[in-house]
PQR file of N, CA, C, O and H, with PARSE charges and radii, in Angstrom:
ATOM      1  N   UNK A   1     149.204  62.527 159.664 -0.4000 1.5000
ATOM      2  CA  UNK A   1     149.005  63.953 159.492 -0.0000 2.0000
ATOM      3  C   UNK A   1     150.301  64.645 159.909  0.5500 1.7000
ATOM      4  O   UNK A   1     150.616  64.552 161.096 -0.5500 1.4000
ATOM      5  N   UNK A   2     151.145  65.376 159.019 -0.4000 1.5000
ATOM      6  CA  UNK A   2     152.210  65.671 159.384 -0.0000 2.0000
ATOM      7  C   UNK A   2     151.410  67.320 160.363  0.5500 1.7000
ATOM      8  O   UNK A   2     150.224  67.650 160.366 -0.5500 1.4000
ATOM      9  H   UNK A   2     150.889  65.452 158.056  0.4000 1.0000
ATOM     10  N   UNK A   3     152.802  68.154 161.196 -0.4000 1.5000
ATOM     11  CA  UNK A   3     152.816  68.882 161.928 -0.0000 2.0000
ATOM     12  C   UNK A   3     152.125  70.151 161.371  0.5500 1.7000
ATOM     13  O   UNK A   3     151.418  70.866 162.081 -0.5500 1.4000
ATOM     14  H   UNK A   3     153.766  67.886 161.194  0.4000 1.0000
ATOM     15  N   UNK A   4     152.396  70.422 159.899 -0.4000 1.5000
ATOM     16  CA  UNK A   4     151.728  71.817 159.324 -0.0000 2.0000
ATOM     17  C   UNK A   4     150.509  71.573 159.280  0.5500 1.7000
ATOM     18  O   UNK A   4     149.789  72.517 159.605 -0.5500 1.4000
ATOM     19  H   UNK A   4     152.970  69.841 159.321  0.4000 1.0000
ATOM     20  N   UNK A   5     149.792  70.215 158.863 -0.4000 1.5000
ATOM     21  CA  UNK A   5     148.669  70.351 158.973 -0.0000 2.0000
ATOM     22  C   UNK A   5     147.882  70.182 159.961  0.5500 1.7000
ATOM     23  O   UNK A   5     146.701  70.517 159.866 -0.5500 1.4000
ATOM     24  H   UNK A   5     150.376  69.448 158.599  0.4000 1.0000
ATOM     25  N   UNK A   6     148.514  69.496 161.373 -0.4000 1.5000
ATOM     26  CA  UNK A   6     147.950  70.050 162.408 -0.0000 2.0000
ATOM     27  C   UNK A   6     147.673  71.208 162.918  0.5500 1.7000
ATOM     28  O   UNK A   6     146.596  71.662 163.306 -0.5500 1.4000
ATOM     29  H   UNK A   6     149.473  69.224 161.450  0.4000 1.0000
ATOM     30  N   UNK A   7     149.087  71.821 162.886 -0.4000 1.5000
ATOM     31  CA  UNK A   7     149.315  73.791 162.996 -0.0000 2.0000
ATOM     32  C   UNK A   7     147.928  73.910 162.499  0.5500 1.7000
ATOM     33  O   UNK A   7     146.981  73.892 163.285 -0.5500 1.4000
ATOM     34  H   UNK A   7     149.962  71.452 162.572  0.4000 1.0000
ATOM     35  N   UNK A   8     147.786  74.021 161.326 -0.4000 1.5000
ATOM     36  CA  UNK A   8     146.615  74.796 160.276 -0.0000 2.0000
ATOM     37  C   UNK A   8     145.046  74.242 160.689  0.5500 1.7000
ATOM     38  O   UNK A   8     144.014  74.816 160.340 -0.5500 1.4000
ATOM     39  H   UNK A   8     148.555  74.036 160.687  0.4000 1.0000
ATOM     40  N   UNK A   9     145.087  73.404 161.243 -0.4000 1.5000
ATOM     41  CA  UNK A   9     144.037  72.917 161.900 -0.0000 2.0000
ATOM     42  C   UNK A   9     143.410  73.215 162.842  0.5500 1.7000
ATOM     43  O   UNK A   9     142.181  73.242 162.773 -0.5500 1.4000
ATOM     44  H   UNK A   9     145.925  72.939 161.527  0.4000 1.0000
ATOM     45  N   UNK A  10     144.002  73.488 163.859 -0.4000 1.5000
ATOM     46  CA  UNK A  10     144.387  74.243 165.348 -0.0000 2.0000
ATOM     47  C   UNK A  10     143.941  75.366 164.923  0.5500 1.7000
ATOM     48  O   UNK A  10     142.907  75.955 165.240 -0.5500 1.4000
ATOM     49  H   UNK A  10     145.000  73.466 163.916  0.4000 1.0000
ATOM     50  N   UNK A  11     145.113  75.778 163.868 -0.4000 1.5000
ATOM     51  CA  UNK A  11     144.452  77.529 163.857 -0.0000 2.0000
ATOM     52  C   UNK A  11     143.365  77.550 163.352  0.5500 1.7000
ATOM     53  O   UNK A  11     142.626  78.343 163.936 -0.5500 1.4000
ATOM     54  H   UNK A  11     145.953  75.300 163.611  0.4000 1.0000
ATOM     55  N   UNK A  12     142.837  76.968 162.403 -0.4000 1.5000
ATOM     56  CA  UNK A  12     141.405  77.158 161.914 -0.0000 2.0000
ATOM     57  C   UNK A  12     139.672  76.735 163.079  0.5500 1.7000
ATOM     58  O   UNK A  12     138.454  76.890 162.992 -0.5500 1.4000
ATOM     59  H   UNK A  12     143.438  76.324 161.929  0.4000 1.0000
ATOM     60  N   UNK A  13     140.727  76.136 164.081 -0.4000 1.5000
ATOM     61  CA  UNK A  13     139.781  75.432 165.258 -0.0000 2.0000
ATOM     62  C   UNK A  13     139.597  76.788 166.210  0.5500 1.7000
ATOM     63  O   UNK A  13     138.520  77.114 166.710 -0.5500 1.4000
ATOM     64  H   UNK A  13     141.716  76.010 164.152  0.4000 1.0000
ATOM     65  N   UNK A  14     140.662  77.408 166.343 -0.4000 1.5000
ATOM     66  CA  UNK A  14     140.813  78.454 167.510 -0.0000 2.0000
ATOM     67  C   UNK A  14     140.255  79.674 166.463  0.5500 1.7000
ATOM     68  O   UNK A  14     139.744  80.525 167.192 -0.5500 1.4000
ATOM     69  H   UNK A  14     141.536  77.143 165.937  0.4000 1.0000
ATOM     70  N   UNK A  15     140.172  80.009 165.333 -0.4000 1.5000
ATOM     71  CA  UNK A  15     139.368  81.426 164.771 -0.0000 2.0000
ATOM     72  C   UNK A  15     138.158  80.628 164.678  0.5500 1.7000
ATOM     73  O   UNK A  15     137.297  81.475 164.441 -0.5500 1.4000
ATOM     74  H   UNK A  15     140.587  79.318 164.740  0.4000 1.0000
ATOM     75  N   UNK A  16     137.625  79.566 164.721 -0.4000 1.5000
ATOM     76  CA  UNK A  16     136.070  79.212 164.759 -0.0000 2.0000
ATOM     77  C   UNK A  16     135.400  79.335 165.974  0.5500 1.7000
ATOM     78  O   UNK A  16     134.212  79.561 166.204 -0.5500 1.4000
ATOM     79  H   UNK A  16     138.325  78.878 164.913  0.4000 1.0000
ATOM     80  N   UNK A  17     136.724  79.077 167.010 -0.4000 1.5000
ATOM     81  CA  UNK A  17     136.136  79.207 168.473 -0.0000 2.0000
ATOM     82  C   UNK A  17     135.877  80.745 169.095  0.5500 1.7000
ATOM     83  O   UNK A  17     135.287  81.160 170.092 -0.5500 1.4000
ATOM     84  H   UNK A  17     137.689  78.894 166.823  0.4000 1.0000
ATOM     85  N   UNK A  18     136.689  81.437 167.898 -0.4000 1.5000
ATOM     86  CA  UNK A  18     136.805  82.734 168.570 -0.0000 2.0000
ATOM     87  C   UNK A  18     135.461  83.779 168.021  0.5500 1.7000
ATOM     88  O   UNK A  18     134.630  84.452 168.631 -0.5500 1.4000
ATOM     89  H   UNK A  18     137.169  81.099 167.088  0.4000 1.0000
ATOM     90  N   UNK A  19     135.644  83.605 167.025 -0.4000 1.5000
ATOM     91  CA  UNK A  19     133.997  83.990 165.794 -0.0000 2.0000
ATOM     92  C   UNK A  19     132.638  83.271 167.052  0.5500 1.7000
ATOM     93  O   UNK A  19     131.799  84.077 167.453 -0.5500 1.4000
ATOM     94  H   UNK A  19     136.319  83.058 166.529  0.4000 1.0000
ATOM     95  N   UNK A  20     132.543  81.510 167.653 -0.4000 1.5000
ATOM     96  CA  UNK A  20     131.460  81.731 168.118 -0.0000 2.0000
ATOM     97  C   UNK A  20     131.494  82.208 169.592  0.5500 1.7000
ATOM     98  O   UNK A  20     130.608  81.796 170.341 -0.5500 1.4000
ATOM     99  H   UNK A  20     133.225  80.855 167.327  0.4000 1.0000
ATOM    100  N   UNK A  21     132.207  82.836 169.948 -0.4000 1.5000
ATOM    101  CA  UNK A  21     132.375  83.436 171.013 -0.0000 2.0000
ATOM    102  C   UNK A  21     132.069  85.034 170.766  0.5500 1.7000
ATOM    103  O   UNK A  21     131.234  85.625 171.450 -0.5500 1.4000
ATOM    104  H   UNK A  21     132.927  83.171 169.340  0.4000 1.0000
ATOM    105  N   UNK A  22     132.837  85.688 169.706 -0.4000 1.5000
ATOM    106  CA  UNK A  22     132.109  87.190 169.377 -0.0000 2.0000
ATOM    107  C   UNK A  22     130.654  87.211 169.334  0.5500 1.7000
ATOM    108  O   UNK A  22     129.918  88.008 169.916 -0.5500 1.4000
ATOM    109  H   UNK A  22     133.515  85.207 169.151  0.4000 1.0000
ATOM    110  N   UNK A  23     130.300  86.168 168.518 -0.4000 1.5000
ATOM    111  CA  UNK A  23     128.685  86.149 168.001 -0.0000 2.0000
ATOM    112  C   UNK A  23     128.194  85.696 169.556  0.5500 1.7000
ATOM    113  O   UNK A  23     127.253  86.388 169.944 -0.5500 1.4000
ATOM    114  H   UNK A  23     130.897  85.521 168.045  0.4000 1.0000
ATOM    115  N   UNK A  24     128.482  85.036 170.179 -0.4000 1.5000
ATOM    116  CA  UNK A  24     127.766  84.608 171.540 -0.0000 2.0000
ATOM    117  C   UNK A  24     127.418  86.250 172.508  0.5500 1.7000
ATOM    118  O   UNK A  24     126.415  86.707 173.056 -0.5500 1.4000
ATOM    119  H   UNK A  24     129.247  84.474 169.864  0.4000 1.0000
ATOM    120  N   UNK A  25     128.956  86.771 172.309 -0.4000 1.5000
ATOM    121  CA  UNK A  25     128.895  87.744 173.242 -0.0000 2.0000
ATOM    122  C   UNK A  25     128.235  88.629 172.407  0.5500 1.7000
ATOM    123  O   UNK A  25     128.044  89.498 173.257 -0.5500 1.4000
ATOM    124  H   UNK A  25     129.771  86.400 171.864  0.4000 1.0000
ATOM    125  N   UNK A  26     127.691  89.126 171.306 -0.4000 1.5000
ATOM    126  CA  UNK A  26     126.620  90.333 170.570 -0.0000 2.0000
ATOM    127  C   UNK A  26     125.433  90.266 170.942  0.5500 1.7000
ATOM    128  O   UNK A  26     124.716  91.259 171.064 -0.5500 1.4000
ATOM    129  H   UNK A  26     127.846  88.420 170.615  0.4000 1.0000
ATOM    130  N   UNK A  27     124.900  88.528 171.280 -0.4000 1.5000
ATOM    131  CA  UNK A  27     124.015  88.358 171.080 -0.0000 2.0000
ATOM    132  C   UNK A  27     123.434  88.663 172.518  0.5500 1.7000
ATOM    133  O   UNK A  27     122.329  89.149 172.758 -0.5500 1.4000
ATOM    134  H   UNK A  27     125.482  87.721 171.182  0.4000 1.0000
ATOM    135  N   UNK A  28     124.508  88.236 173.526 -0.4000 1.5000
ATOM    136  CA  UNK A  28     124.314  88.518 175.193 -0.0000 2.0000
ATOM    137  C   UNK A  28     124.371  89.937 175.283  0.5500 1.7000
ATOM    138  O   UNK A  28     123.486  90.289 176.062 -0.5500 1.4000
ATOM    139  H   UNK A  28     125.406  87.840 173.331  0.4000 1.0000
ATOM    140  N   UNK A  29     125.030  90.951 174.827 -0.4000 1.5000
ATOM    141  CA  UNK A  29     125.088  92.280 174.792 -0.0000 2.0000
ATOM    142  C   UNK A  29     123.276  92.953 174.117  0.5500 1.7000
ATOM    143  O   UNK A  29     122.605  93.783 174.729 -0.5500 1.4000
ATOM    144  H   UNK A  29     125.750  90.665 174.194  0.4000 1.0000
ATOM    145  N   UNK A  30     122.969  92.459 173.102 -0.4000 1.5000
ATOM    146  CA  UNK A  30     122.114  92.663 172.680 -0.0000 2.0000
ATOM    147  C   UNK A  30     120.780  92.442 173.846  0.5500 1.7000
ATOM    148  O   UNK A  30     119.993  93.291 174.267 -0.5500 1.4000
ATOM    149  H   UNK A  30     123.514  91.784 172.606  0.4000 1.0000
ATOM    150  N   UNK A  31     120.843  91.462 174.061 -0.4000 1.5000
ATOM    151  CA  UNK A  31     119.517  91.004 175.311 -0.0000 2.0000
ATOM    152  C   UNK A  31     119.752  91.559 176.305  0.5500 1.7000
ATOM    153  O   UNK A  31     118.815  91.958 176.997 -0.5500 1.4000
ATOM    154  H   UNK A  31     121.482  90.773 173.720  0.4000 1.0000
ATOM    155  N   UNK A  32     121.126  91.769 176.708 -0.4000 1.5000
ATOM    156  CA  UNK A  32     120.622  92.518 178.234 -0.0000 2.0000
ATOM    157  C   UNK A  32     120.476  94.675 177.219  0.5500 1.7000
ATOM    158  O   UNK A  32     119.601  95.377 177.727 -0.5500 1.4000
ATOM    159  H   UNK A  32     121.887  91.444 176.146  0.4000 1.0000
ATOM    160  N   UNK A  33     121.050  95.143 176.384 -0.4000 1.5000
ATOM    161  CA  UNK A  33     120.631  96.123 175.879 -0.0000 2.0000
ATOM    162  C   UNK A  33     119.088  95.923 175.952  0.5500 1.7000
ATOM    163  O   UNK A  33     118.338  96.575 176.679 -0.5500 1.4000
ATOM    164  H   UNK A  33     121.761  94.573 175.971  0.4000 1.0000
ATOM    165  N   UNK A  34     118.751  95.013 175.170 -0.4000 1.5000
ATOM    166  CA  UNK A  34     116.945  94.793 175.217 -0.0000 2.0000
ATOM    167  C   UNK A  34     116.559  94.718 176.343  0.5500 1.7000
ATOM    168  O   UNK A  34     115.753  95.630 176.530 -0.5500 1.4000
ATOM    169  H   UNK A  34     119.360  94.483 174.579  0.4000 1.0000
ATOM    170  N   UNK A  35     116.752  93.857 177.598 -0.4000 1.5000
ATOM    171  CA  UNK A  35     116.636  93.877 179.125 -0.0000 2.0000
ATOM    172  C   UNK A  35     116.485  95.487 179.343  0.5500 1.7000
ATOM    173  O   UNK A  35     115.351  95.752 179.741 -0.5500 1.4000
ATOM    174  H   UNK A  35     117.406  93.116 177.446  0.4000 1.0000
ATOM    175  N   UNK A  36     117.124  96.367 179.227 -0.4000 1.5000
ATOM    176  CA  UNK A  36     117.231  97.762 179.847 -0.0000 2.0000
ATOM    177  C   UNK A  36     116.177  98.127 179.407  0.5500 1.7000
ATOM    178  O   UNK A  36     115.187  97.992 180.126 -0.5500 1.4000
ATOM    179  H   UNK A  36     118.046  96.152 178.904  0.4000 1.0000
ATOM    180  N   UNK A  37     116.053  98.656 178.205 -0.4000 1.5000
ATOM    181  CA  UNK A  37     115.214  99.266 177.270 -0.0000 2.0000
ATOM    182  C   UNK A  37     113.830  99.019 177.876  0.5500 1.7000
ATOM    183  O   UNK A  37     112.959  99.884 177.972 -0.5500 1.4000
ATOM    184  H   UNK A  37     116.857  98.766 177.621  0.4000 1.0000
ATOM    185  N   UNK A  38     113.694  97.457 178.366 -0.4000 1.5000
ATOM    186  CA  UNK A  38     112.347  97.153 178.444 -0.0000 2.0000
ATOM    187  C   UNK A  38     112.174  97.778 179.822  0.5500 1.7000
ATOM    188  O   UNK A  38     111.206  98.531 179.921 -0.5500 1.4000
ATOM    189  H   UNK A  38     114.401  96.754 178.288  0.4000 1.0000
ATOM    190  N   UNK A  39     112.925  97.609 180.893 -0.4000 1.5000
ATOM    191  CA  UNK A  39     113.095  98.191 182.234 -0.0000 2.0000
ATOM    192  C   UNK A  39     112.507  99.766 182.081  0.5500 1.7000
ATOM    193  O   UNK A  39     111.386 100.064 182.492 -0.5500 1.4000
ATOM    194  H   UNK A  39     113.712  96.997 180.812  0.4000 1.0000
ATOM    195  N   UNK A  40     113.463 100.790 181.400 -0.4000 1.5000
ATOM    196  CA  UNK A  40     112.917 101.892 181.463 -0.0000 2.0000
ATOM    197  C   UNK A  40     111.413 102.411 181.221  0.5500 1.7000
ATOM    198  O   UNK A  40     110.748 103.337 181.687 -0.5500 1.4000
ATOM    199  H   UNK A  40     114.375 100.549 181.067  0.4000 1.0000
ATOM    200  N   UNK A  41     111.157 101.288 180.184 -0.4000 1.5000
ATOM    201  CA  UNK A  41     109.495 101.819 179.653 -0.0000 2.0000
ATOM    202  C   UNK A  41     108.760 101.127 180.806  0.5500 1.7000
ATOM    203  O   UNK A  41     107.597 101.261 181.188 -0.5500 1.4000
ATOM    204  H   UNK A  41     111.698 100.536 179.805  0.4000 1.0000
ATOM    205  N   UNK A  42     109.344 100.671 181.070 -0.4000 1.5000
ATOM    206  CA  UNK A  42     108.319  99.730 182.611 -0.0000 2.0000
ATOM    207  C   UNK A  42     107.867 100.945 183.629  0.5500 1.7000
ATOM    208  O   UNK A  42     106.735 101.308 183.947 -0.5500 1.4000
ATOM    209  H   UNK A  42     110.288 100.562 180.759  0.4000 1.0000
ATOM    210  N   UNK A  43     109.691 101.645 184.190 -0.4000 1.5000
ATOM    211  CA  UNK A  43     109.760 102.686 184.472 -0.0000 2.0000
ATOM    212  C   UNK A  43     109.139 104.018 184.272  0.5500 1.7000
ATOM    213  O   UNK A  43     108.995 104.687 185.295 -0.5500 1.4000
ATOM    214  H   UNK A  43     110.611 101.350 183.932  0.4000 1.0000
ATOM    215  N   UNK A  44     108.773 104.495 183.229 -0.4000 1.5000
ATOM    216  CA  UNK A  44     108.346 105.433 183.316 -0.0000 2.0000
ATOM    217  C   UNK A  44     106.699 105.324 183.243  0.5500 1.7000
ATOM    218  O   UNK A  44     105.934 106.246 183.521 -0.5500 1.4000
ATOM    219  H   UNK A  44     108.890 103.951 182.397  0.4000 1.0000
ATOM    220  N   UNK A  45     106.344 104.095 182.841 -0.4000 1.5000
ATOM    221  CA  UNK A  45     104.782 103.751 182.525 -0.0000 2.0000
ATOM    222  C   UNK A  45     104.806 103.809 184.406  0.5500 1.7000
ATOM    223  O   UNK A  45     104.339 104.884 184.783 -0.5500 1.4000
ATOM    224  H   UNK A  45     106.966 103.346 182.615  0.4000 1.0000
ATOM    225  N   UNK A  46     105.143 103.102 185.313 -0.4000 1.5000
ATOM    226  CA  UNK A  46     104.737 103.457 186.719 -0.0000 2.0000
ATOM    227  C   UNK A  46     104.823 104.505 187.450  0.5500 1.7000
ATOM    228  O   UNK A  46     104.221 104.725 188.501 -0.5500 1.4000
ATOM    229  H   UNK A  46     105.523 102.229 185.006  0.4000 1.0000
ATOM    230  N   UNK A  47     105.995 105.541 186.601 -0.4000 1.5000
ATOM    231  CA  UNK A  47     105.760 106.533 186.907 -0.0000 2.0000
ATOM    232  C   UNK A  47     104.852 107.238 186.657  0.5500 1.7000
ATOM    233  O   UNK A  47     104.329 107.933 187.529 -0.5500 1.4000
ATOM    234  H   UNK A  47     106.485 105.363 185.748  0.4000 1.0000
ATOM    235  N   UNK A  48     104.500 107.226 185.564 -0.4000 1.5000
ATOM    236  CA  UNK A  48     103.438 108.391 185.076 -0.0000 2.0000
ATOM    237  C   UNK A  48     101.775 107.470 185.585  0.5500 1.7000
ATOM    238  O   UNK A  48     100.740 108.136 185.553 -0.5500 1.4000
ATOM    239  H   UNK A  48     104.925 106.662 184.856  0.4000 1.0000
ATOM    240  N   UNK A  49     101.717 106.144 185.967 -0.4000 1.5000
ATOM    241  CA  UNK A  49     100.680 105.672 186.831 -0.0000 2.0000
ATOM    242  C   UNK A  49     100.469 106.662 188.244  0.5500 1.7000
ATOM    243  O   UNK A  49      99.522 107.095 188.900 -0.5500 1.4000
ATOM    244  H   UNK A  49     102.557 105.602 185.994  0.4000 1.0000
ATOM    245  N   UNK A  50     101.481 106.706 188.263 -0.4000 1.5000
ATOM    246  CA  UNK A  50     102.110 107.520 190.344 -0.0000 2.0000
ATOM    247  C   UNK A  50     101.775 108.648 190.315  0.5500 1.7000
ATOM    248  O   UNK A  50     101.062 109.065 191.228 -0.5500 1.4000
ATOM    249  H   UNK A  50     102.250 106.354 187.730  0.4000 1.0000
ATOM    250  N   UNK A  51     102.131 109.408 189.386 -0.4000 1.5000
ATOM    251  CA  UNK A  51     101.314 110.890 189.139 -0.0000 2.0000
ATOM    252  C   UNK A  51     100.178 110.680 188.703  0.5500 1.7000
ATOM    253  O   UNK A  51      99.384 111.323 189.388 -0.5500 1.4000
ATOM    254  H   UNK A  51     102.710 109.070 188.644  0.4000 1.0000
ATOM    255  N   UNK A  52      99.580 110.008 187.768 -0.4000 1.5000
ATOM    256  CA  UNK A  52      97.794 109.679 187.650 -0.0000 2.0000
ATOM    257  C   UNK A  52      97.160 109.665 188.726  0.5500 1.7000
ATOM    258  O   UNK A  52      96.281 110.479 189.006 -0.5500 1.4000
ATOM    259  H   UNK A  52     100.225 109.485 187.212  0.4000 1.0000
ATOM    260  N   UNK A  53      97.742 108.230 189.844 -0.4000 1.5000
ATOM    261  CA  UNK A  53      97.124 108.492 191.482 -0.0000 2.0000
ATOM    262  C   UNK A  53      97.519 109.319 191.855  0.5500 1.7000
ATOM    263  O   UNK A  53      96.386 109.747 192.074 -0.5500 1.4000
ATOM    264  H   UNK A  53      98.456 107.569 189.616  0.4000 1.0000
ATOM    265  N   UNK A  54      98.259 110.258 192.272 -0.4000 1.5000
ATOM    266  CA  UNK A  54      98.531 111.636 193.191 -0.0000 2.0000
ATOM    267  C   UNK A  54      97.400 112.529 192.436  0.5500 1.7000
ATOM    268  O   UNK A  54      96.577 113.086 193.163 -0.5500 1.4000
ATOM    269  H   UNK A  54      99.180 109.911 192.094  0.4000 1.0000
ATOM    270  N   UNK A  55      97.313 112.681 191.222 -0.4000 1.5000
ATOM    271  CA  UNK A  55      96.520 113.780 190.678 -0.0000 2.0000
ATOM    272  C   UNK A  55      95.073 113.195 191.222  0.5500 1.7000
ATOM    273  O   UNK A  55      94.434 114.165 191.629 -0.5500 1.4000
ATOM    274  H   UNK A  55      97.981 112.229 190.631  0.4000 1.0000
ATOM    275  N   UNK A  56      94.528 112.319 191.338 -0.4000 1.5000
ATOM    276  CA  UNK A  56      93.145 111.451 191.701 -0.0000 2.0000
ATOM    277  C   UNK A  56      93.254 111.929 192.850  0.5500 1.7000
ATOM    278  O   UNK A  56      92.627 112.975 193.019 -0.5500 1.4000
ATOM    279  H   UNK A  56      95.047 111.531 191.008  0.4000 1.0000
ATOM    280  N   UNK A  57      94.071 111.374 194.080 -0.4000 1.5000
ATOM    281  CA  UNK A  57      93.654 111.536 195.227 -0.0000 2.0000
ATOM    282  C   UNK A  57      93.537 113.007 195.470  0.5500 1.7000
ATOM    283  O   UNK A  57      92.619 113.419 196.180 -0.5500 1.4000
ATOM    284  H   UNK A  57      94.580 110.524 193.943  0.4000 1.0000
ATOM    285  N   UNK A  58      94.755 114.169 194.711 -0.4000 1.5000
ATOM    286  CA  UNK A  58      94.623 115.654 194.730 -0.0000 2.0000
ATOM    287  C   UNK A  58      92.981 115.855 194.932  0.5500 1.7000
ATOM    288  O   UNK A  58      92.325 115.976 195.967 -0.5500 1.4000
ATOM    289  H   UNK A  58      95.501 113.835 194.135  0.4000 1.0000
ATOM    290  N   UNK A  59      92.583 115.842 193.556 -0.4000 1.5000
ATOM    291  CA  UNK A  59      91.278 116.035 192.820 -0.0000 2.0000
ATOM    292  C   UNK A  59      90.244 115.764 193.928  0.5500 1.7000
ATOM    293  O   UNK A  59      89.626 116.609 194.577 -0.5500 1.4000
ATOM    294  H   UNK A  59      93.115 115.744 192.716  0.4000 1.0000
ATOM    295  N   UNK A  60      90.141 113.752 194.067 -0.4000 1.5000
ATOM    296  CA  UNK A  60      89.298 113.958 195.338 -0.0000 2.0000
ATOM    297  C   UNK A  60      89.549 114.066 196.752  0.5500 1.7000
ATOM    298  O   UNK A  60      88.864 113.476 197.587 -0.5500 1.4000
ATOM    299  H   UNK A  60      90.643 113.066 193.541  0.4000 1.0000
ATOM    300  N   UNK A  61      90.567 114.847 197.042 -0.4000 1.5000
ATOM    301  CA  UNK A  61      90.496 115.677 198.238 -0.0000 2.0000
ATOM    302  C   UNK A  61      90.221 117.543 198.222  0.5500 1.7000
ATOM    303  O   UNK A  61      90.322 118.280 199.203 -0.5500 1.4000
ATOM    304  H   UNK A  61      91.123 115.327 196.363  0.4000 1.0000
ATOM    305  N   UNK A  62      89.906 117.902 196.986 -0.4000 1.5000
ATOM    306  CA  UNK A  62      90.055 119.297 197.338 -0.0000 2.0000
ATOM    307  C   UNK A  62      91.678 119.654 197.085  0.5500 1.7000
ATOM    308  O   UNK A  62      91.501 120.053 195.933 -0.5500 1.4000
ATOM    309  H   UNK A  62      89.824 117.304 196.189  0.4000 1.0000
ATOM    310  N   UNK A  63      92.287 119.721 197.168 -0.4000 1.5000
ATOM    311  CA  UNK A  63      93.951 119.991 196.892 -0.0000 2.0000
ATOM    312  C   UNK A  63      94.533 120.243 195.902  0.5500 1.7000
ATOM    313  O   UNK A  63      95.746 120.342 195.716 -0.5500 1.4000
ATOM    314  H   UNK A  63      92.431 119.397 198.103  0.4000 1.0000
ATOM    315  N   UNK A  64      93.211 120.428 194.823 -0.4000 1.5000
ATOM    316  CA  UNK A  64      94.280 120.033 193.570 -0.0000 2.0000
ATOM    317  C   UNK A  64      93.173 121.826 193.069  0.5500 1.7000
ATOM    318  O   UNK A  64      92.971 122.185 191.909 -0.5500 1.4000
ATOM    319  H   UNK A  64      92.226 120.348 194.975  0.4000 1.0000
ATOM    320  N   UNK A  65      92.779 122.426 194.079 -0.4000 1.5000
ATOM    321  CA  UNK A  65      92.114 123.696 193.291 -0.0000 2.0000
ATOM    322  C   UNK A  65      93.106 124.530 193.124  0.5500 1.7000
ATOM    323  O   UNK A  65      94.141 124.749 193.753 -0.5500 1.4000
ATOM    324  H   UNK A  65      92.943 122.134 195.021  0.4000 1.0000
ATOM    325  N   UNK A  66      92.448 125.128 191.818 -0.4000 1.5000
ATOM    326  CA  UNK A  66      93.490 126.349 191.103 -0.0000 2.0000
ATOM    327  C   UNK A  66      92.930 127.679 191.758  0.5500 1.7000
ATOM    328  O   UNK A  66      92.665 128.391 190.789 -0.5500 1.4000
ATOM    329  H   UNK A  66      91.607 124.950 191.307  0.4000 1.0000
ATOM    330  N   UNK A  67      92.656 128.285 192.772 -0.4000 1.5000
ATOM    331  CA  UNK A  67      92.057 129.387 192.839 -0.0000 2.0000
ATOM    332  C   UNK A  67      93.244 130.838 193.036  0.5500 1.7000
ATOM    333  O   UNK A  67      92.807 131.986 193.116 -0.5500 1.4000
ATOM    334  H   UNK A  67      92.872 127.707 193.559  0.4000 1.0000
TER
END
């Protein structure tokens, strides 16, 4: 195998390595994006649980009258 076609080899080895490395890192970007996403709705579903109980315990203590 003379030297050019090593060169050309190499280079075609190092843009294959580099392509599955972009695609690796989209795909890791993507899941932890999805990771968050799922976090917040977690988030606000316990929040709005937290005000459900505060409004309950309001209610049955008397505390929660509009007068």
């Amino acid at each position: 195998m003379d030297s050019q076609n090593m060169s050309y080899k190499a280079g075609q080895a190092k843009g294959e390595a580099q392509e599955k490395t972009n695609t690796m890192m989209d795909k890791a970007s993507n899941a932890a994006q999805s990771a968050q996403e799922s976090l917040q709705q977690v988030g606000n579903q316990m929040q709005a649980k937290a005000q459900e109980a505060a409004e309950a315990v309001k209610n049955a203590t008397g505390m929660n009258n509009n007068k």
